[in-house]
N, C-alpha and C positions, 0 to 999 in steps of 0.2 A: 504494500500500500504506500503511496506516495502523496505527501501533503504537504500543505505551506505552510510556515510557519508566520508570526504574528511579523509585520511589517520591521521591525529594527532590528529582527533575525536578517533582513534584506541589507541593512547598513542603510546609515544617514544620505552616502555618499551615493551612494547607488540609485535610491530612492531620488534623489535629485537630476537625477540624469534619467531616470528610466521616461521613454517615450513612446514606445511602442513594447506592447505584451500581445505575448500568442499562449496562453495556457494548454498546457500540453495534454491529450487524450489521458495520462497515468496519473494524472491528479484526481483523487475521489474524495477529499477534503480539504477545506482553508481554514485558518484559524481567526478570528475576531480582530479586526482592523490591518488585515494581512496589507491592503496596499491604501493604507490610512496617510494622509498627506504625499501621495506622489502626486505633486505641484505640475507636472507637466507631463504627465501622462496622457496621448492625446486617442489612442487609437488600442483598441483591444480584441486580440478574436478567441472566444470562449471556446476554446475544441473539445474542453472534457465532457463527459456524461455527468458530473456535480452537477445535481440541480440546487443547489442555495447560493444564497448570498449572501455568508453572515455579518454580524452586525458589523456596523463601520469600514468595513471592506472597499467602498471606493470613496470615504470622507474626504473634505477639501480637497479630490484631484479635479481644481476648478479648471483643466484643461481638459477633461475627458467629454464631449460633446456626445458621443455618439454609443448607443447602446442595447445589444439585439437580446430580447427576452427569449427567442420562441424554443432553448433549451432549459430555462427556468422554471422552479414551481414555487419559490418560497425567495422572501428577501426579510434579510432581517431586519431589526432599529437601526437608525442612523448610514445604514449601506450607502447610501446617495447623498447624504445631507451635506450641503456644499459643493457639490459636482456642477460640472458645467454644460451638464444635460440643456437640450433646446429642444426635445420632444421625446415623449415617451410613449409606448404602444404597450400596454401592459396585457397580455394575451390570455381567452378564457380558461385554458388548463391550471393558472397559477390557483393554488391552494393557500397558501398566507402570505400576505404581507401585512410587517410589523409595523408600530404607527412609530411618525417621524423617517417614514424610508426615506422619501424625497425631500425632505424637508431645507430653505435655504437654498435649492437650486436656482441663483438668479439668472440663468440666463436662459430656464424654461420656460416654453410660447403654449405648447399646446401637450394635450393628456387623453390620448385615448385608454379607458377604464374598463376590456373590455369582458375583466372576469367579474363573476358576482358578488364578491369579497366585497363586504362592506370597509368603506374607506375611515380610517382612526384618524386617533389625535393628532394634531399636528402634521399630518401627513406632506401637505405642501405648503405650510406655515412659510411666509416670508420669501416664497416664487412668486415675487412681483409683478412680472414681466407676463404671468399666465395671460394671451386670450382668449383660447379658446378648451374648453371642460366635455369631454365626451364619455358618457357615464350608461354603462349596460343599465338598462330598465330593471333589472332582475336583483339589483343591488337595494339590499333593505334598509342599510343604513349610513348616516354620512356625520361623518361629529362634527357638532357645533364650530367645531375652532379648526377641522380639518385645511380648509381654504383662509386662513385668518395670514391675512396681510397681501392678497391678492386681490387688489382693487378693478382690476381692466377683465376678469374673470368671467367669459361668456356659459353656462350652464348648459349641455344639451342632452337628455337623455333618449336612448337607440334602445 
């Protein structure tokens, strides 16, 4: 079994420079904030069969824009909070995500919702920049403060 360990197992140094990651097929676990502040991490291709994302896993890598769910089932707190996400497609098969995943993402525009997972606390607290909210019908509930600091916020539910 082969797995990553928590981020400053990677080295400070390393973590500064890393820009591109290819996760390799023989990874079947990471550990909690494995790649927590790589600042310039722009581009990622998730090749293992790991379906999580645990917690704090991609915190402040405010250069990571771009991110493919459709091998994911689970993401945990804080995985995205501060990433430089600009759109998210979160796909019907995911099973939990924790609240605060996305939370902080400024330079996210738009959110398709497309599992039935109801959306928790703080989930995109302080994504500003949101306009546009696309939310499966089937989804039961949405916390109060889920969307709390996203003012330009369009609503749509599918």
């Amino acid at each position: 079994h082969t797995r990553l360990a928590a981020a400053r197992g990677l080295g400070d140094v390393y973590k500064r420079q890393l820009q591109t990651l290819a996760i390799p097929s023989s990874i079947n676990k990471m550990g909690e904030g494995v790649f927590y502040d790589c600042r310039h991490l722009i581009s990622l291709e998730w090749n293992t069969n790991y379906d999580e994302i645990p917690p704090k896993t991609f915190m402040n890598c405010k250069t990571l824009v771009i991110m493919n769910f459709s091998n994911i089932y689970k993401v945990g707190s804080h995985a995205f909070d501060g990433a430089g996400l600009k759109s998210l497609n979160l796909r019907k098969h995911i099973t939990r995500i924790d609240k605060t995943a996305f939370r902080n993402c400024s330079r996210l525009l738009c959110v398709s919702w497309n599992c039935k997972l109801s959306i928790g606390s703080k989930m995109f607290a302080g994504c500003g920049k949101i306009k546009q909210i696309r939310i499966n019908s089937e989804v039961r509930s949405i916390a109060a403060d889920a969307f709390s600091d996203c003012p330009k916020a369009e609503v749509e539910f599918a």
